[in-house]
PATIKOL-81797 format. One line per field, with one value per residue (C-alpha): x, y, z; residue in one letter. Coordinates in pm, 1 decimal, always signed. Each point is the difference from the previous one (the first is absolute). Example, Ala and Ser with C-alpha at 12.3 -4.5 7.8 and 13.67 -1.06 7.14 Angstrom:
! residues 2
px = +1230.0;+137.0;
py = -450.0;+344.0;
pz = +780.0;-66.0;
res = A;S;
END
This chain:
! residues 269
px = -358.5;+61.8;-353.1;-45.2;-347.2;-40.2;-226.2;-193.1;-104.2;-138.8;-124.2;-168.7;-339.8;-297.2;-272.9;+220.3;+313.0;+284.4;-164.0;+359.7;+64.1;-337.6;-33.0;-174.5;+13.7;+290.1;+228.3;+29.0;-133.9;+332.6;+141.5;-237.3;+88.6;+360.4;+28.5;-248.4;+258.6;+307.9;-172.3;+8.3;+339.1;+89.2;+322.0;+40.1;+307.3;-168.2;-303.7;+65.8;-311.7;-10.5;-250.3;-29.7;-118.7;+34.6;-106.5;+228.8;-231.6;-46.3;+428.1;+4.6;-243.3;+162.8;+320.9;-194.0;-111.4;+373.2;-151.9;+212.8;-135.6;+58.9;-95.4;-214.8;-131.3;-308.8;-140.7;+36.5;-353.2;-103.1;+131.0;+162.6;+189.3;+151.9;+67.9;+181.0;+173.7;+107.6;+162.0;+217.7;+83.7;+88.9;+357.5;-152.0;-66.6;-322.5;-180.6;-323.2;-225.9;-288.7;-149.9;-154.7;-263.2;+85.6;-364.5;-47.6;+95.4;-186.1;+196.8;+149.5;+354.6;-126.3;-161.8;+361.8;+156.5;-243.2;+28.4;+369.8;-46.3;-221.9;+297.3;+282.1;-182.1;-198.3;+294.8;-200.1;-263.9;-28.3;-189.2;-134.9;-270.1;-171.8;-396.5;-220.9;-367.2;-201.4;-305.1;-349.9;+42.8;+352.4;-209.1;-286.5;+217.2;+183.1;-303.0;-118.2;+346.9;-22.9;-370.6;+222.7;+336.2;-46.2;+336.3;+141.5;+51.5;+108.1;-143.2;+110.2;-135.5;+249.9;+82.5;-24.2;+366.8;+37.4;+83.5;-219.6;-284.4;-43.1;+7.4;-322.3;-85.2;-328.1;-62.5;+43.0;-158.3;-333.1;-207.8;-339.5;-202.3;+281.5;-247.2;+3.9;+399.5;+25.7;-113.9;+184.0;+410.6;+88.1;+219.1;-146.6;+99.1;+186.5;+360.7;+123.4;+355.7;+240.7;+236.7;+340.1;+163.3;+308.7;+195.7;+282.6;+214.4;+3.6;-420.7;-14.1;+267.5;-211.9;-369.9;+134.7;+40.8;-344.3;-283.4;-302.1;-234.0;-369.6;-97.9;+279.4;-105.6;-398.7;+77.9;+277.8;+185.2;+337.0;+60.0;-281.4;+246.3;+200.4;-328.7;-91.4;+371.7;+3.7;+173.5;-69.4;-66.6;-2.9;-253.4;+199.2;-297.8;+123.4;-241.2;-27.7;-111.4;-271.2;-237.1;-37.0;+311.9;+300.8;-85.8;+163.8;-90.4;-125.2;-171.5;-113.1;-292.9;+252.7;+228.4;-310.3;-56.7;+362.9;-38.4;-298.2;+185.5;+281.2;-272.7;-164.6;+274.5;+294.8;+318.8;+260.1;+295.8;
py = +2675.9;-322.7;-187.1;-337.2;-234.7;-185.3;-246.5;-82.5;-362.6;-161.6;-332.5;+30.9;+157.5;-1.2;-13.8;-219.4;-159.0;-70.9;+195.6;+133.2;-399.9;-29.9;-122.4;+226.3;-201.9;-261.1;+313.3;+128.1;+344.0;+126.8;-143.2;+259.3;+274.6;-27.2;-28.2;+318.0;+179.4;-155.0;+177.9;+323.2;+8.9;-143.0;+143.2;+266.6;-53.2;+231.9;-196.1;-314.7;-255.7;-208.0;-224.5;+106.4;-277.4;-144.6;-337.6;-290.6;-161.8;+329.4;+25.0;-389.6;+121.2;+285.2;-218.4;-198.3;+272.9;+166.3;+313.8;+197.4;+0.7;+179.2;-113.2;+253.1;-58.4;-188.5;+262.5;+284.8;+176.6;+70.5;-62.8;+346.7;-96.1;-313.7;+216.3;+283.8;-303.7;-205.1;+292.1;+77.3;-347.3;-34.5;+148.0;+273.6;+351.8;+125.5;+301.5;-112.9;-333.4;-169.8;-256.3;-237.8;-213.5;-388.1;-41.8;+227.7;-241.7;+210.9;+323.6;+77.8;+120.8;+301.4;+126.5;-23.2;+203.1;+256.6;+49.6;-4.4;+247.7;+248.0;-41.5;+130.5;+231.1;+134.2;-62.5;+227.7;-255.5;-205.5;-316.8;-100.6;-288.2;-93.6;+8.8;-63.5;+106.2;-312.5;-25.9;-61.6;-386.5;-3.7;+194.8;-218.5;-287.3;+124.5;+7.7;-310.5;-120.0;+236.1;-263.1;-251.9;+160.7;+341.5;+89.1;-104.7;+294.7;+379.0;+347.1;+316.0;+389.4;+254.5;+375.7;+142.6;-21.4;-394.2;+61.7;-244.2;+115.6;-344.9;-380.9;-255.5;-364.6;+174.3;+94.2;+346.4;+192.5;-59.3;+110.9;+159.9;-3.1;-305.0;-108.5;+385.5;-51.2;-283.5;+139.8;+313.3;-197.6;-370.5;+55.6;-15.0;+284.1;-301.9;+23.3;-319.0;-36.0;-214.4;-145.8;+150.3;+272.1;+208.9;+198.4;+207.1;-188.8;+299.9;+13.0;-402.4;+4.5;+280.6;-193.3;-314.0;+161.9;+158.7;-198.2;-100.4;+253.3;-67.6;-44.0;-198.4;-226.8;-15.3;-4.4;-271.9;+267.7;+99.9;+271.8;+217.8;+54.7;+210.0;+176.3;+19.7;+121.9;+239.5;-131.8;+22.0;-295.7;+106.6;-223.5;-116.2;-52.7;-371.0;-133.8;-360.9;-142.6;-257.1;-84.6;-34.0;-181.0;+270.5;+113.4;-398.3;-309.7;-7.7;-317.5;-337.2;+84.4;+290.9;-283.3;-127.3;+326.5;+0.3;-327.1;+158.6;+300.4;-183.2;-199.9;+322.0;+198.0;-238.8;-24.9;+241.1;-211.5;
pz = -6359.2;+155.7;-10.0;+151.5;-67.6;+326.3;-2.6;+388.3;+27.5;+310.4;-1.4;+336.2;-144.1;+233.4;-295.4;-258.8;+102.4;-165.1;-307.8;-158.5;-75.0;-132.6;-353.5;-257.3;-369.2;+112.2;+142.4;+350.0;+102.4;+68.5;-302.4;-172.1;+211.2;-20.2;-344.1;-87.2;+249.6;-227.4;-315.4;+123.9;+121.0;-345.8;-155.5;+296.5;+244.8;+286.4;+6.5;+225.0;+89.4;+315.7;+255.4;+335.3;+231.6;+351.1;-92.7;-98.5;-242.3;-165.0;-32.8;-152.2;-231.0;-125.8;-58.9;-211.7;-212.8;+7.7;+169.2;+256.5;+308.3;+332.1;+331.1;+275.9;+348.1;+32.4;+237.0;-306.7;+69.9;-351.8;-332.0;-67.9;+339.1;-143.0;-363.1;+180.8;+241.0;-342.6;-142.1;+293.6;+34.1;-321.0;-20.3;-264.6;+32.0;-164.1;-49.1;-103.1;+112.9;-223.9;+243.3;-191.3;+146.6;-60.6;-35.3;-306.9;-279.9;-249.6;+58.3;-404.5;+29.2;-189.8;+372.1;+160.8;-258.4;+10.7;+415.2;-84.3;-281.0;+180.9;+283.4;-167.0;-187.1;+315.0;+280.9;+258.4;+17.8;+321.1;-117.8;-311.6;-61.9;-341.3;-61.2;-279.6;-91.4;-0.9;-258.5;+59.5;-83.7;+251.4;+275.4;-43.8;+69.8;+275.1;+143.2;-30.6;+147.2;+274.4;+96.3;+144.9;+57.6;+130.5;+110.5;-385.4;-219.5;+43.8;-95.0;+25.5;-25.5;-169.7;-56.3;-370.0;+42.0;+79.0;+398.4;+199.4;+205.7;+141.4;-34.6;+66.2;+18.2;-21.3;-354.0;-53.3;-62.4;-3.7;-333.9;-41.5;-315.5;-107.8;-297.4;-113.9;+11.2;-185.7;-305.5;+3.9;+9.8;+15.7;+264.6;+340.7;+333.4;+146.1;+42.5;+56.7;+227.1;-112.4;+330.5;-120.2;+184.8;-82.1;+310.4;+28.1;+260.3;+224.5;+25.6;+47.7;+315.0;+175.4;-78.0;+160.7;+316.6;-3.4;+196.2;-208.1;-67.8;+113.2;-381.4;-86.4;+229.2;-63.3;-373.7;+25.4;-260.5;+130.7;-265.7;+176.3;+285.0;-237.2;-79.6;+406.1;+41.3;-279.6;-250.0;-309.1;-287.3;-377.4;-176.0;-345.9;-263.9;-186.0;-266.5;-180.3;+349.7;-19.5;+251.3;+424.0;+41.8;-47.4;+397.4;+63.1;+90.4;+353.7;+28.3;-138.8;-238.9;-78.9;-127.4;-232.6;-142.7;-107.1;-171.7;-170.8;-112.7;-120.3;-261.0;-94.1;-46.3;-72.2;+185.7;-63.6;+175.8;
res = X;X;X;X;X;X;X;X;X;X;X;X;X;X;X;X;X;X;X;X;X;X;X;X;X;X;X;X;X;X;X;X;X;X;X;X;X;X;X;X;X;X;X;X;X;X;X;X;X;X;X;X;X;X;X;X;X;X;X;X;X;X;X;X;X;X;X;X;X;X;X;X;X;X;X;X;X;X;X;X;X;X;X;X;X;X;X;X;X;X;X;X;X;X;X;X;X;X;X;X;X;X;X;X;X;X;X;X;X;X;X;X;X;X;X;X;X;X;X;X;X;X;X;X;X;X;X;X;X;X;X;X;X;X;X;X;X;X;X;X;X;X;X;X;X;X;X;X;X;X;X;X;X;X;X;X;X;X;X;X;X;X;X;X;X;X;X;X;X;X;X;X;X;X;X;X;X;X;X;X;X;X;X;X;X;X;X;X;X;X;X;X;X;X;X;X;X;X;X;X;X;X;X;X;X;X;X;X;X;X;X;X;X;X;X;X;X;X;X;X;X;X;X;X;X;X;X;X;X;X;X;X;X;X;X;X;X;X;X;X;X;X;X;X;X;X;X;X;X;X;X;X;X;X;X;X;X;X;X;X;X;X;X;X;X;X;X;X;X;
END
């Protein structure tokens, strides 16, 4: 299976931009990004790794950094658009797509492998995306992040068997009798979402020609309109995830908490 890690970056964000230049510990965003997509495809010739941009700042920087990039419209709608529009203007034929958001520095390569993994083990599967079980003291602070930036930071609801029930900005879901809870298990009900998604090729091409859903749109999440469309997503479980900031960095005081995780839980580039 022919897998290709596509990484979207825009530089025209509303809430932060030019974030993928932004510096996090003397190295840019995308810097991070590309090279935790470069460890995964490590040593396997069907794996490639790639930018997909429409800005020209975005291109000089990835020439600087030796990444391959591929150039997309500037009117792709969303960033699995611009991933499925990279790939077929790449010159490759794939089977599978990882889009990687260029705004998750803290993704480990370990999460790729595993959507990539549970692909070609599970080839029925439509799309994939990883999540992880937050503890008390991660939930707690996603909370306290979610005080001045509500829309940072993704949850999700699951069947026993790992298929989504549904995606929030909201968190979800909401927990009686919490104190009772947090004596019985360290780990909280909170599934947090982690912003990488794996598609078969043939599932991407028909979801960009669907119109967004109602609660795509409210949400701001554009993997519910798989959900509104009936689609299925398989939840992959990942562990060794620490803290609020594996959903991405969406804004400014996101950046700070990235600084702040890099000094409590070192650097790993």
């Amino acid at each position: 299976m022919k897998t290709a890690i596509i990484i979207p970056a825009r530089y025209g964000s509303t809430r932060f931009p030019g974030k993928p230049l932004a510096l996090i510990n003397g190295r840019s965003m995308l810097s991070r990004v590309y090279t935790k997509g470069l460890q995964a495809a490590a040593g396997d010739k069907n794996i490639a790794v790639m930018i997909a941009t429409d800005d020209d700042r975005i291109a000089a920087h990835a020439k600087e950094i030796d990444a391959r990039c591929v150039m997309t419209d500037a009117d792709c709608a969303t960033g699995s658009d611009r991933v499925l529009q990279a790939a077929e203007n790449s010159g490759e034929n794939f089977d599978f797509l990882i889009s990687l958001q260029g705004d998750a520095p803290f993704t480990p390569a370990s999460v790729l492998l595993a959507l990539i993994t549970t692909i070609r083990d599970n080839p029925h599967l439509e799309v994939v995306t990883p999540v992880h079980r937050l503890n008390w003291n991660d939930l707690d602070a996603l909370r306290d992040a979610k005080q001045t930036t509500p829309f940072s930071g993704t949850t999700c609801i699951r069947h026993a068997d790992g298929r989504a029930l549904w995606f929030s900005k909201n968190i979800i879901p909401a927990i009686r009798e919490e104190n009772k809870l947090r004596g019985q298990s360290p780990l909280s009900p909170v599934w947090q979402h982690m912003g990488v998604y794996g598609y078969r090729v043939d599932i991407l091409r028909r979801f960009v020609k669907w119109p967004q859903t109602p609660y795509e749109k409210l949400e701001g999440l554009e993997q519910l309109r798989f959900l509104e469309n009936e689609i299925a997503i398989q939840t992959v479980e990942v562990s060794g995830a620490h803290g609020p900031l594996q959903s991405g960095i969406d804004s400014p005081e996101d950046l700070a908490r990235a600084e702040a995780h890099i000094k409590n839980f070192g650097d790993d580039l």
